[in-house]
N, C-alpha and C positions, 0 to 999 in steps of 0.2 A: 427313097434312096435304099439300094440295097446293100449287104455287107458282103466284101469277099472272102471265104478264107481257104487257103492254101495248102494243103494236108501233104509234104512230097515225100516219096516212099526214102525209107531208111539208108542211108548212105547212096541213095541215086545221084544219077548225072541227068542236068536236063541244059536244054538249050533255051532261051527266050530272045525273039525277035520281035512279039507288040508290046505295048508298055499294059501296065495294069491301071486301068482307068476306072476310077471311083468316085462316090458322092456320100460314102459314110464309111465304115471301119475296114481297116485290111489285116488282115492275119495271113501270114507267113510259119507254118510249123515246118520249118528245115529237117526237121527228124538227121542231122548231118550229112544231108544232102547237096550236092555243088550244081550252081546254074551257071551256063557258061554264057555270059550276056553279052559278049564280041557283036553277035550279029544283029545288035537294038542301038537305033539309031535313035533312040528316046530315051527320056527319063525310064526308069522301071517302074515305080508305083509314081500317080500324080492324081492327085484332085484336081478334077476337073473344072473348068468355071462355070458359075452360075449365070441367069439372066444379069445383063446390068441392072435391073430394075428389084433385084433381090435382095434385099439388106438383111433378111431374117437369119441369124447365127445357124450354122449346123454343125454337130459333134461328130466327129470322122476319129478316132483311131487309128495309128500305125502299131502294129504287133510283129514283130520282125526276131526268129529265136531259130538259133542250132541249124544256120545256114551258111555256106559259102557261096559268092558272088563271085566272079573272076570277068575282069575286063569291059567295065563298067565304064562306058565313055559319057557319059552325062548322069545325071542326080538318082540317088540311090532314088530320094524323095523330092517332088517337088508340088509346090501346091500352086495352080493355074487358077486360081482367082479367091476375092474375097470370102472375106465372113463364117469360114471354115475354122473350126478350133477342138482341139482336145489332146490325148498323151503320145508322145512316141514313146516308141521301146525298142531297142536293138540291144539282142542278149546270147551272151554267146555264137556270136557268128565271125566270119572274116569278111569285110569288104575290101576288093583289089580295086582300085581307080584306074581306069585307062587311057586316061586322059585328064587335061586341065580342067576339074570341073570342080563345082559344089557340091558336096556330098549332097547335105539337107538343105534344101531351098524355100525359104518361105516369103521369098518376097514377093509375091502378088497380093498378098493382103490377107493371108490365113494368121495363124497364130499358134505355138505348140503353148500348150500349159504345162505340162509335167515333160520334160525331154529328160531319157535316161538312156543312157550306154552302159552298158557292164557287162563286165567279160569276156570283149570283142578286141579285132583287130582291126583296123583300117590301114588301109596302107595306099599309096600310090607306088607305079614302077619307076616313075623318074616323080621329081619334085614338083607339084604343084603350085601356080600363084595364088590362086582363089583360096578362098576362107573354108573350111570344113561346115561350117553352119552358117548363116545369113536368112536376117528376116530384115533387111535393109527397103525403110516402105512399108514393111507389117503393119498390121495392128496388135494391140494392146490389147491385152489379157484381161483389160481394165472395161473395155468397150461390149463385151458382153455379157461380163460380170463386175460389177466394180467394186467386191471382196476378193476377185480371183489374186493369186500369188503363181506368178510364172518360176519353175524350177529348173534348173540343169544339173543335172547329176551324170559324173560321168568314171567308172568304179570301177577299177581291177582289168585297163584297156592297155593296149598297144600299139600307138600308132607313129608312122615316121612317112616322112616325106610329103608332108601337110603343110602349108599354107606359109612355104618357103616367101621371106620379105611379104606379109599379108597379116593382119588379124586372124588368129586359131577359127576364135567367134565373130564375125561380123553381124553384133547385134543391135540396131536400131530401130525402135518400135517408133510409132509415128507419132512427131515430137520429141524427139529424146536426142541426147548424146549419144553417141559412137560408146560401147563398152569395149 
């Protein structure tokens, strides 16, 4: 697996039309730069899925700081298949939604351990149904480690026109209650 990371020049504009497709850590250094994601018919970043016959855990980070996204019609993040686990981070950035979608998606069966937002705005242009996070299906935090302690931390954010008549969190790990 390789790690990707993203260096974009100091208050740049850039456009993304393919999603970033990974199998270990993504970093994102926004430097305050805006991506104008209108033209992606895809998630933007997504773990991709594994063979079905791969049950062995892999640690992928999300690292996401000092970036605007604008017009984002599907998942900032989603994770396309099992057994994948480790931190998100979105730090000081704006996410614009452009549509009814999930922000963070982890229902194929990955797992965040540490999820933190801070400092960020999210926002949709009209009100969204869907949940802003969803690991509906996931796995457990517990299934690759079973000392692990899954976190949501979410610090000094502003977000509005989110998950209108919907759970904020749609968090169900497999077996568990609805949170």
């Amino acid at each position: 697996a390789k790690a990707v990371t993203v260096n974009l020049a100091a208050d740049a504009n850039y456009t993304i039309s393919k999603p970033i497709v990974a199998t270990a850590d993504v970093v994102i250094n926004g430097n305050g730069a805006t991506i104008d994601a209108s033209a992606l018919a895809s998630n933007m970043i997504q773990w991709t899925a594994k063979a079905s016959d791969d049950t062995e855990w892999t640690k992928a980070d999300i690292t996401i700081s000092g970036v605007t996204v604008k017009g984002l019609k599907k998942a900032l993040f989603y994770s396309n298949g099992k057994y994948y686990y480790g931190d998100f981070s979105l730090d000081n950035s704006v996410i614009e939604l452009a549509a009814d979608v999930t922000a963070f998606d982890y229902t194929k069966g990955s797992t965040a351990v540490n999820f933190t937002v801070t400092n960020s705005t999210i926002y949709a242009s009209t009100a969204t149904t869907k949940s802003l996070y969803s690991s509906q299906g996931g796995q457990k935090t517990t299934e690759w480690n079973a000392k692990a302690v899954q976190t949501f931390k979410l610090t000094g954010n502003t977000m509005y026109n989110l998950a209108k008549a919907k759970n904020f969190f749609s968090h169900r790990q497999s077996n568990q209650k609805w949170n």
